[in-house]
Backbone as CSV, one residue per row, in Angstrom:
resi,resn,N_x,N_y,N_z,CA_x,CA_y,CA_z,C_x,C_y,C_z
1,UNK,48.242,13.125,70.728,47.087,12.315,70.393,46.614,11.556,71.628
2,UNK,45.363,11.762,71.932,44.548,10.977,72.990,44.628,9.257,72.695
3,UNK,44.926,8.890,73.716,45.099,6.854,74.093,43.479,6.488,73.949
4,UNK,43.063,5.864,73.094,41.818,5.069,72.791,41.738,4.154,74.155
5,UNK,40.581,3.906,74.401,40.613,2.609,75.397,39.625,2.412,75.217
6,UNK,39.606,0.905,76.029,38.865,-0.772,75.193,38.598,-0.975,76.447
7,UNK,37.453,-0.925,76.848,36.777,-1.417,78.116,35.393,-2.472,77.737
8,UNK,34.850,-3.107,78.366,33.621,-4.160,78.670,33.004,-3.694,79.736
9,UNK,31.613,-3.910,79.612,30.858,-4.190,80.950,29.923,-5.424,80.892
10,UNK,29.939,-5.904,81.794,29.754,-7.499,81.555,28.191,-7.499,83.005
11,UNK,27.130,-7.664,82.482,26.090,-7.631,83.126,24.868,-9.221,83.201
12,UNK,23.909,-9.289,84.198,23.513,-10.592,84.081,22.636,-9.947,82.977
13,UNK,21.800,-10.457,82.368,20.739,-10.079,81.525,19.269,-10.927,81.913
14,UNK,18.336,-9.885,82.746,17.500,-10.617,83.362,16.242,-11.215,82.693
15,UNK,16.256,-11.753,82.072,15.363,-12.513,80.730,15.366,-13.709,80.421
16,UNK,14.566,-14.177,79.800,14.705,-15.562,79.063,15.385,-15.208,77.807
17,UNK,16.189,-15.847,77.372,16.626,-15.739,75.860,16.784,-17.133,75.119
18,UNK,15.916,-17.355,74.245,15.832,-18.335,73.230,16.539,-18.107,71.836
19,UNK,17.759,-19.151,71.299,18.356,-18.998,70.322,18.248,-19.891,69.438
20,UNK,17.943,-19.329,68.439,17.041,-20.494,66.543,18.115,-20.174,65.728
21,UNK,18.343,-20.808,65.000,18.411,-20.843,63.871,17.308,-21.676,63.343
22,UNK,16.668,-20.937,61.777,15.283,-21.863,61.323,14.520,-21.719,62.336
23,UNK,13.784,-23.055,62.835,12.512,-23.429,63.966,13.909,-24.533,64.339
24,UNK,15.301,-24.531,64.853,15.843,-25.028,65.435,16.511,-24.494,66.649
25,UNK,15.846,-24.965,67.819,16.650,-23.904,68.787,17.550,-24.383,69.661
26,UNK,18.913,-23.878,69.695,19.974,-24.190,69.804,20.165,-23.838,71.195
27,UNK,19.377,-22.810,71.852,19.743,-22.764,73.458,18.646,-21.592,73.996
28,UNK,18.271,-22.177,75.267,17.273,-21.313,76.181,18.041,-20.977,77.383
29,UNK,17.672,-19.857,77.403,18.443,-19.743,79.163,18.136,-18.301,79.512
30,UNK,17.792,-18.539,80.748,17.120,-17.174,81.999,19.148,-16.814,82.881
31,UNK,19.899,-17.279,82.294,21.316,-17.227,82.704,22.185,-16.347,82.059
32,UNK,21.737,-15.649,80.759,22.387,-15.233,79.891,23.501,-13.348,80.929
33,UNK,24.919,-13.503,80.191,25.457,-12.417,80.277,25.620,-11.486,79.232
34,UNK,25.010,-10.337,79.416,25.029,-9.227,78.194,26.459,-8.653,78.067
35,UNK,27.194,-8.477,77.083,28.621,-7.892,77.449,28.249,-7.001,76.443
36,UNK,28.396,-5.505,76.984,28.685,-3.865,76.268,30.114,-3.541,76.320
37,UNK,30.537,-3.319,74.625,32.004,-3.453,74.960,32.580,-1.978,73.749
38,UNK,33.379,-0.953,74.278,33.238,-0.459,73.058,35.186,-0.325,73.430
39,UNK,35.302,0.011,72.114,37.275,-0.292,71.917,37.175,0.603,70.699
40,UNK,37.444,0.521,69.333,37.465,1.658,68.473,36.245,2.169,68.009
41,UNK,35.328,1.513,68.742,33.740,2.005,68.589,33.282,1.689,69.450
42,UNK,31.571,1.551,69.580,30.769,1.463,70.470,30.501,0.043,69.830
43,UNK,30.291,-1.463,70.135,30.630,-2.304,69.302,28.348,-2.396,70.177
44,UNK,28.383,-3.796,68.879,26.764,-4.298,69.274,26.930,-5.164,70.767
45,UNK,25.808,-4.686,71.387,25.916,-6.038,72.579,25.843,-7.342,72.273
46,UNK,26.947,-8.152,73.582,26.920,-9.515,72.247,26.417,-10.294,74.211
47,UNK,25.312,-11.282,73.403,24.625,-12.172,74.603,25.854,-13.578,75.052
48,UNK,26.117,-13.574,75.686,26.994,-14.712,76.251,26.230,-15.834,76.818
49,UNK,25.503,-17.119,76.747,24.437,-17.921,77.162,25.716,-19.194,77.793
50,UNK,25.365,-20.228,79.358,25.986,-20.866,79.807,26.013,-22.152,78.543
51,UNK,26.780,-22.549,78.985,27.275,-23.782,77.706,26.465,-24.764,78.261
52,UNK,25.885,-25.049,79.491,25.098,-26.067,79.639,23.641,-25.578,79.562
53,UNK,23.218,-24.393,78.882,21.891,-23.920,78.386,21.943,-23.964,76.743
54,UNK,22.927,-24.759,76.231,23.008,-24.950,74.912,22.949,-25.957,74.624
55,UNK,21.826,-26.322,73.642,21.200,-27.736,73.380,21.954,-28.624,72.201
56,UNK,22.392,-28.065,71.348,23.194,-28.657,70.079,24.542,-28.570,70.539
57,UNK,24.459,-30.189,69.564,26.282,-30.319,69.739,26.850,-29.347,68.735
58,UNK,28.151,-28.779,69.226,29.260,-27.883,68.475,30.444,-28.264,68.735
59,UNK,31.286,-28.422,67.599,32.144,-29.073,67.447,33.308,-27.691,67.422
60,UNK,34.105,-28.003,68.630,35.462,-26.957,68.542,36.251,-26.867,67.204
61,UNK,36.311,-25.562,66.543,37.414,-25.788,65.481,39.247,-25.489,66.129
62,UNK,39.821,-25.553,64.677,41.112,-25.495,65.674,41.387,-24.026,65.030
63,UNK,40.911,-23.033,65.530,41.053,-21.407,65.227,41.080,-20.913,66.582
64,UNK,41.518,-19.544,66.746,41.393,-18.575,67.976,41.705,-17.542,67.331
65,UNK,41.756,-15.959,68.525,41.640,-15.233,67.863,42.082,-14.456,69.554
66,UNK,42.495,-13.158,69.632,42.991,-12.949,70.524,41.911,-11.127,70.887
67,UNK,41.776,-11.081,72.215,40.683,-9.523,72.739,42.307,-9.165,73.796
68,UNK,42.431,-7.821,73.218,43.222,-7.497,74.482,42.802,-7.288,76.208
69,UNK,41.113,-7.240,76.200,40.353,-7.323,77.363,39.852,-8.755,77.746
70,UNK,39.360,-9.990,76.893,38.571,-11.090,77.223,39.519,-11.945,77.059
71,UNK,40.702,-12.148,76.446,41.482,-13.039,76.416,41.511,-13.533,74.472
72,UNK,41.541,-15.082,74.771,41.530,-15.877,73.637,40.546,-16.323,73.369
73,UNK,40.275,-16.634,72.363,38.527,-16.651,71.699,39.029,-17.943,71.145
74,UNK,38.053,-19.347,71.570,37.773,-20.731,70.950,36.641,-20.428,70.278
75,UNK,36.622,-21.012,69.001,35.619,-20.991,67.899,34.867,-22.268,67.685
76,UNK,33.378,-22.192,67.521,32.545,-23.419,67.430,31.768,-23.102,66.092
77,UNK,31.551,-24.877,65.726,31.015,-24.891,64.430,30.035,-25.753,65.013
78,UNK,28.599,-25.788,63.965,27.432,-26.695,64.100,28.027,-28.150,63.326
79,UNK,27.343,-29.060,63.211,27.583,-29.959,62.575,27.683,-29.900,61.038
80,UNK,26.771,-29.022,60.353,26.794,-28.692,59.280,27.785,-27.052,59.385
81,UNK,28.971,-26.795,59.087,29.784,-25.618,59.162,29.151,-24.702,58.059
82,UNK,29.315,-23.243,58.563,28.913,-22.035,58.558,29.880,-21.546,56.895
83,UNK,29.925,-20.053,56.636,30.565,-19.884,56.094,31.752,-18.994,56.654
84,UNK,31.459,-18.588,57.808,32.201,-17.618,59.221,32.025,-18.452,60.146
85,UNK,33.099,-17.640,61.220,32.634,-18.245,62.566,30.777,-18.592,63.273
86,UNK,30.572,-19.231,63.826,29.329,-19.483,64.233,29.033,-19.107,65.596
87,UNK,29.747,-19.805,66.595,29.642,-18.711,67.848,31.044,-19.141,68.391
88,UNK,31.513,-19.118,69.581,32.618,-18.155,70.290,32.787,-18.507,71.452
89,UNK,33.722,-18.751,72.330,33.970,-18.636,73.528,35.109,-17.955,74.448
90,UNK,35.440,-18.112,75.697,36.776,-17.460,75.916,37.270,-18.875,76.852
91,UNK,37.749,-19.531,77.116,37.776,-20.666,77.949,38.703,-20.478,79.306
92,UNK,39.202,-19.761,78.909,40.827,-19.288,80.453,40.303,-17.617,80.199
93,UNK,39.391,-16.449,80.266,39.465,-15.280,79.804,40.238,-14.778,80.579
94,UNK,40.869,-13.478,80.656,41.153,-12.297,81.781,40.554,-12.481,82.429
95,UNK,41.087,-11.738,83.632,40.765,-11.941,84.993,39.553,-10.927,85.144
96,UNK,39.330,-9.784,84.659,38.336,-8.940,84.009,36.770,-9.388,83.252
97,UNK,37.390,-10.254,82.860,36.183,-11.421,81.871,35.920,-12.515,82.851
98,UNK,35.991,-12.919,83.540,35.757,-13.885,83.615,34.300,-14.251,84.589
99,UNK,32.793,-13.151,84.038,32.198,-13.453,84.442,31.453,-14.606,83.089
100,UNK,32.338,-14.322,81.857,32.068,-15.073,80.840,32.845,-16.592,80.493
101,UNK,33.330,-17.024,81.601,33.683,-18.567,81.462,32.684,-19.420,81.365
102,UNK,32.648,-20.474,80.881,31.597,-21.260,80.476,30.552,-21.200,79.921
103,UNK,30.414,-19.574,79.344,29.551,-19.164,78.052,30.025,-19.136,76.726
104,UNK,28.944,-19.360,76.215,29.093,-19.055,74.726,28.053,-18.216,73.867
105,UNK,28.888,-17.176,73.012,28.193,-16.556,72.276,27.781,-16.935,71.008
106,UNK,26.836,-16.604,70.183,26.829,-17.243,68.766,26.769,-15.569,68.145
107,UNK,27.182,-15.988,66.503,27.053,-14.493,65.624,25.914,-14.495,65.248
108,UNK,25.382,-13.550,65.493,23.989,-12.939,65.078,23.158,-13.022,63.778
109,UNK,24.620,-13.030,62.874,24.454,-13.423,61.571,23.278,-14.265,61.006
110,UNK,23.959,-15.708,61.868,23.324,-17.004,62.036,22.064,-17.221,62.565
111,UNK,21.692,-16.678,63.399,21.042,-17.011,64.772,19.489,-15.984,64.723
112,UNK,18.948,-16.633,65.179,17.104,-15.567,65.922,17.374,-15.657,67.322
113,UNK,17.001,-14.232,68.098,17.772,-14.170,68.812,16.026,-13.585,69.865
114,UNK,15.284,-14.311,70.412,13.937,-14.070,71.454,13.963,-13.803,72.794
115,UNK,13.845,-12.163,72.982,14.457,-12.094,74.676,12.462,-11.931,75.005
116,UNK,12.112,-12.694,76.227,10.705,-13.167,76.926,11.464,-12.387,78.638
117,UNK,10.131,-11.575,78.747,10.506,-11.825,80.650,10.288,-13.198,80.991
118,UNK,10.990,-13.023,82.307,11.062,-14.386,83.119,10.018,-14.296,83.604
């Protein structure tokens, strides 16, 4: 049997990207990292935005969750909590990841997600 493998590619994403929930927008940024990641599939691209291009406070929960490629995943809640995770971080990632330190992703679920050229 063939060895599966779990790779990332971790790219800048050259755009503006504006993130809503409602007409509330939670973060703008021309900074954003696109990560393409596929492991037992081809997974969705998930936008990684700098934590200081994020306008609302989020309150760390005390959950994690472990990527055998990105590391440990810190979990953030809005002030009013979700019914899932809300968005995501890696804070120490692999040495591999770590063009994603000091970003944060949110779940799509939640979120309107407006990519504008710069």
């Amino acid at each position: 049997m063939e060895e599966k493998r779990h790779y990332a590619v971790y790219d800048e994403y050259n755009r503006q990207l504006t993130i809503k929930t409602g007409d509330e927008v939670l973060a703008k940024t021309t900074n954003a990292i696109i990560v393409k990641e596929v492991g037992k599939g081809v997974y969705d691209p998930v936008f990684y935005i700098p934590k200081e291009d994020v306008i609302v406070n989020l309150n760390l929960e005390d959950r994690t969750s472990a990527c055998p490629i990105k590391g440990t995943a810190s979990y953030w809640m809005p002030e009013t909590p979700t019914a899932n995770y809300f968005a995501w971080s890696y804070e120490d990632p692999n040495p591999r990841a770590k063009k994603i330190k000091g970003h944060i992703a949110f779940n799509m679920e939640y979120i309107t997600l407006i990519s504008e050229p710069v």
